[in-house]
C-alpha positions in Angstrom: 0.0 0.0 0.0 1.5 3.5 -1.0 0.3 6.7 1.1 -0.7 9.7 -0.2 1.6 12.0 1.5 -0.1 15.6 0.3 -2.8 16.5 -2.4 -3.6 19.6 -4.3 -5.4 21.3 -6.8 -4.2 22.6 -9.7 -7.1 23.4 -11.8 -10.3 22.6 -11.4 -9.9 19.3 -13.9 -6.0 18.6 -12.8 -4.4 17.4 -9.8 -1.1 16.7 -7.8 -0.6 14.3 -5.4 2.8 13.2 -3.6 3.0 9.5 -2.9 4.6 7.4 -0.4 7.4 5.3 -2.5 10.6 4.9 -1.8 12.2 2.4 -3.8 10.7 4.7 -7.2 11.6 7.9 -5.7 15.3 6.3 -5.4 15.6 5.3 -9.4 13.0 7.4 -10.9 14.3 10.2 -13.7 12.7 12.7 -16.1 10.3 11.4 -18.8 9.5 7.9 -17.1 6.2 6.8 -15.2 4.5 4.7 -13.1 1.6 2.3 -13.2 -1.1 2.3 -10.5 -4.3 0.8 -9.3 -6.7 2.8 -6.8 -8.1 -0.3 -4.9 -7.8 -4.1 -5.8 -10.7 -3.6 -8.0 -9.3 -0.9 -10.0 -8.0 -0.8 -13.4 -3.9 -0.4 -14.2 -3.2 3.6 -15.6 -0.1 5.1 -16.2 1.0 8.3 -15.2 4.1 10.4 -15.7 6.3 11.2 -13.0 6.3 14.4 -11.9 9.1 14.6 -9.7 11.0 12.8 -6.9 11.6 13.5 -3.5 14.5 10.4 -2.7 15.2 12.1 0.9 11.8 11.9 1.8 11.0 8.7 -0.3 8.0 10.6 -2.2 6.6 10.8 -5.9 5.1 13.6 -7.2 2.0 12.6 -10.0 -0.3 14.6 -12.0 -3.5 13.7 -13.7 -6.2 15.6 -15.1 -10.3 13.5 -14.1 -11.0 12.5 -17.1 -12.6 8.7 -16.7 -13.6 6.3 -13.7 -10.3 5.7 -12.4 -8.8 9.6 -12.2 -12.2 10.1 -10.6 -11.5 7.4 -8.1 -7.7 8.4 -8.1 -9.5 12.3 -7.1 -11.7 10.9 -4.5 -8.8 10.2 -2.5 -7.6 12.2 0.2 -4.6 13.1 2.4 -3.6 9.5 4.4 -5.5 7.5 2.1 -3.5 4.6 0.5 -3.2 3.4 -3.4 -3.3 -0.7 -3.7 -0.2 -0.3 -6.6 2.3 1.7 -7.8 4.8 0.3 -10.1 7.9 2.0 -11.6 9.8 3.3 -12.9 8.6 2.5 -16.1 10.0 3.5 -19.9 13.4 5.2 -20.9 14.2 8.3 -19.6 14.3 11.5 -21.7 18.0 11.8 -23.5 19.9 14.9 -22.3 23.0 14.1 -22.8 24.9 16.5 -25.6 22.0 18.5 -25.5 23.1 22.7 -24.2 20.3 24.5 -26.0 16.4 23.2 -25.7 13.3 23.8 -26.2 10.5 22.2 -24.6 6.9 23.1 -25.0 3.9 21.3 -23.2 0.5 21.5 -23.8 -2.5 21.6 -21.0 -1.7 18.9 -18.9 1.7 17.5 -21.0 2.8 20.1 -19.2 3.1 18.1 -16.1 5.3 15.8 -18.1 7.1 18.4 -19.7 8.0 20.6 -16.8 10.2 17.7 -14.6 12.2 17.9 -18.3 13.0 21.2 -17.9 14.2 20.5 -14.6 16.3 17.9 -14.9 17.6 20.0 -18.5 18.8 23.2 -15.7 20.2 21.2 -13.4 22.6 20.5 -16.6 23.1 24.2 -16.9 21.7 23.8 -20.6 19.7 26.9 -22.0 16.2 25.7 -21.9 13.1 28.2 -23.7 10.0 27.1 -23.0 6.5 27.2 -24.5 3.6 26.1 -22.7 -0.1 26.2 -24.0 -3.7 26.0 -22.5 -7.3 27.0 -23.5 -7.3 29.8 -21.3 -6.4 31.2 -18.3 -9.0 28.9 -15.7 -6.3 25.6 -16.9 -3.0 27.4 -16.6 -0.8 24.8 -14.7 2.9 25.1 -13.3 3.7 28.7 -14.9 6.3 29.1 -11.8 8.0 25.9 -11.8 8.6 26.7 -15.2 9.7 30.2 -15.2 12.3 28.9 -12.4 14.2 26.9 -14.9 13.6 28.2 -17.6 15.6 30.8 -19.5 12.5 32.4 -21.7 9.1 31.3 -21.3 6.4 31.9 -23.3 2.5 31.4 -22.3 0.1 30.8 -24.5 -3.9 30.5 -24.9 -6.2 30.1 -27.2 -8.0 33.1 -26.3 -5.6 34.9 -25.0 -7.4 35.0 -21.4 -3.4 34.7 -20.3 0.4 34.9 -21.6 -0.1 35.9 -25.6 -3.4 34.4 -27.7 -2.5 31.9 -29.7 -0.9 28.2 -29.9 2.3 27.3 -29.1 3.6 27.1 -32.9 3.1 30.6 -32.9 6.5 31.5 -30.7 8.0 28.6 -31.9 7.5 29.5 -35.5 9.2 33.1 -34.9 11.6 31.7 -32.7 12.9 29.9 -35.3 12.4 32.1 -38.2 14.6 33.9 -35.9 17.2 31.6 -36.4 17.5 30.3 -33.1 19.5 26.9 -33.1 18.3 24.8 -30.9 20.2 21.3 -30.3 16.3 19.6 -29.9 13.3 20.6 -29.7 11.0 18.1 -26.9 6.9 18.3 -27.6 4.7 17.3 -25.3 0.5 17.6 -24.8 -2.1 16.5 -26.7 -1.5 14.2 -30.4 -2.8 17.5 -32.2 -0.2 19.5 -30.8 2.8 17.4 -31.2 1.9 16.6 -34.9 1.9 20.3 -35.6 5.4 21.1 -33.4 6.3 18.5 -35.7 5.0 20.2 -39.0 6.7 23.7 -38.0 10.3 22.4 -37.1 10.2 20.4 -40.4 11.4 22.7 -42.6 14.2 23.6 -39.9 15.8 20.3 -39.8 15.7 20.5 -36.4 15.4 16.9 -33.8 12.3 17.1 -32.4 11.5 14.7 -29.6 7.5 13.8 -28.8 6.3 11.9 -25.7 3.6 9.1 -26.5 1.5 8.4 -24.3 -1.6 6.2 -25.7 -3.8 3.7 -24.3 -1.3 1.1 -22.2 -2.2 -1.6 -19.8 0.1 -4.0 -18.0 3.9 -1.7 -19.6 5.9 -4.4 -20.5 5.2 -4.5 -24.1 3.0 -7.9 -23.5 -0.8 -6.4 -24.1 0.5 -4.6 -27.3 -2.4 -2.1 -26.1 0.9 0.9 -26.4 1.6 0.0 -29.6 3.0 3.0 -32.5 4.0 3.3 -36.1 7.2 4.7 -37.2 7.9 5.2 -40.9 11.6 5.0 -41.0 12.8 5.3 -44.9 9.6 4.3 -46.0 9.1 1.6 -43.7 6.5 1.5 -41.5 7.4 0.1 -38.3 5.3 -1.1 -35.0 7.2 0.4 -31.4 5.8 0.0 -27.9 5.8 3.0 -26.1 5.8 1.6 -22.5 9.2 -0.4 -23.0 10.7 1.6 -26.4 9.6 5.2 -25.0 7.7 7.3 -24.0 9.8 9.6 -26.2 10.1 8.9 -30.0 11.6 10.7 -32.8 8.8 13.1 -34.0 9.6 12.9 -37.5 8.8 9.1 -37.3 5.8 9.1 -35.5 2.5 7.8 -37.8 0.1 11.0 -35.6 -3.3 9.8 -37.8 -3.1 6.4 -36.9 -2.5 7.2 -33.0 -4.9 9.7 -33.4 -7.5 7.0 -34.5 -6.6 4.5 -32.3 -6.7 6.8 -29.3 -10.4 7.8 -29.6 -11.5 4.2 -30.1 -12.2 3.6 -26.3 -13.9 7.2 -25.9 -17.6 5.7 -25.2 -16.6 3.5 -22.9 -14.7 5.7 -21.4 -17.5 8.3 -20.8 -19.9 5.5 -19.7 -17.6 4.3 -17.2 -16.8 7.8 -15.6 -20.8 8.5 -15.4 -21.1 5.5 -13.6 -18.5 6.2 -11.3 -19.5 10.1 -10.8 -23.1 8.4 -10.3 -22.1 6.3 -7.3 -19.7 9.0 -5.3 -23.1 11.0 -5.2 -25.3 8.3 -3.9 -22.5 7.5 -1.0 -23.2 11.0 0.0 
């Protein structure tokens, strides 16, 4: 059993928590994540690591309630303990050679993208970053990210907050700019990484993208994380909980992950109703 040492809200939809573990606090490292189950009934979910706390043995994970089990996840409290939490889990995010980056996270990616940054300044490398959200109401982690960061831009679609707009906008100029950066690391929604993608292209910049699609047990065995890559024409199939998270963006077949991504949507929805349905009749 794994406590939950503190909890806190980020937005009204996303959440922190700081667990009780150790052992992952000990070997964890930016870009990897767990696996955990609320209760022995629950269902296996991965989430990214949001930091570590080795001293004090703690875990730092964000989610955003989005189906049954973040609402179960939620409906925990301070002292309250998880059944599992396995990890860590997938390679770590490359930083070595790497003295100029630029990361950009989008809504809650940003909770994957910001422990980057971190671990990229404690390297002394020049990191920019570029953060997006809907508006202001969702804006997550602004200050960690201004702390380690040597330019950061904020972005939203309606400008509620930061500059209006999406983050290819400050990446475009950047760039047109000249601005040489030794990688560029994407990471938010499928939508947004396939058009970080589209702008860099033409810059022959590396540009990095962290997958994270449907995945169940993260050893490679339920094939459930499975990606195309088209490498010279060939299209090749990748598991992101064992050969990621992170994947050359120039590789990565967006459509199909796209597609295969929404195929569990229904369910989904039906599943958190029913969940959000019996938290209000325990009332």
């Amino acid at each position: 059993m794994y406590k939950i040492i503190s909890k806190k809200e980020l937005n009204a939809s996303v959440t922190q928590m700081e667990i009780e573990a150790p052992l992952v606090a000990k070997k964890a490292k930016a870009g990897q994540f767990i696996i955990l189950r609320v209760d022995e009934e629950g269902e296996r979910i991965p989430l990214t690591v949001a930091g570590t706390d080795p001293e004090k043995g703690t875990v730092k994970i964000i989610f955003q309630i989005v189906g049954a089990t973040t609402a179960r996840l939620n409906h925990k409290k301070e002292g309250d303990f998880l059944q599992d939490f396995v990890g860590p889990l997938g390679e770590a995010t490359k930083t070595e050679g790497i003295r100029k980056v630029c990361i950009i996270g989008g809504g809650v990616g940003c909770a994957i993208a910001m422990p980057v940054a971190e671990a990229f300044h404690r390297l002394q490398a020049d990191v920019t970053g570029i953060i997006g959200f809907r508006n202001k109401e969702i804006v997550i982690l602004e200050e960690e990210f201004s702390r380690c960061c040597s330019r950061l831009y904020v972005m939203t679609d309606d400008g509620s907050h930061g500059k209006a707009g999406n983050v290819t906008i400050p990446l475009k100029e950047l760039l047109e700019a000249e601005e040489c950066f030794d990688e560029i690391i994407a990471i938010g929604p499928l939508i947004m990484m396939k058009f970080v993608v589209e702008t860099a292209r033409p810059y022959d910049i590396p540009v990095t993208v962290s997958m994270n699609p449907i995945m169940i047990d993260g050893t490679g065995m339920c094939g459930c994380c499975r990606l195309t890559l088209v490498k010279e024409g060939e299209r090749v199939t990748k598991f992101a909980c064992v050969d990621g998270p992170d994947f050359n963006g120039y590789e990565v077949d967006f459509d199909e992950a796209m597609s295969r991504n929404r195929m569990y949507n229904d369910f989904e929805r039906h599943a958190y109703e029913e969940t959000c349905n019996l938290f209000k009749e325990a009332r």
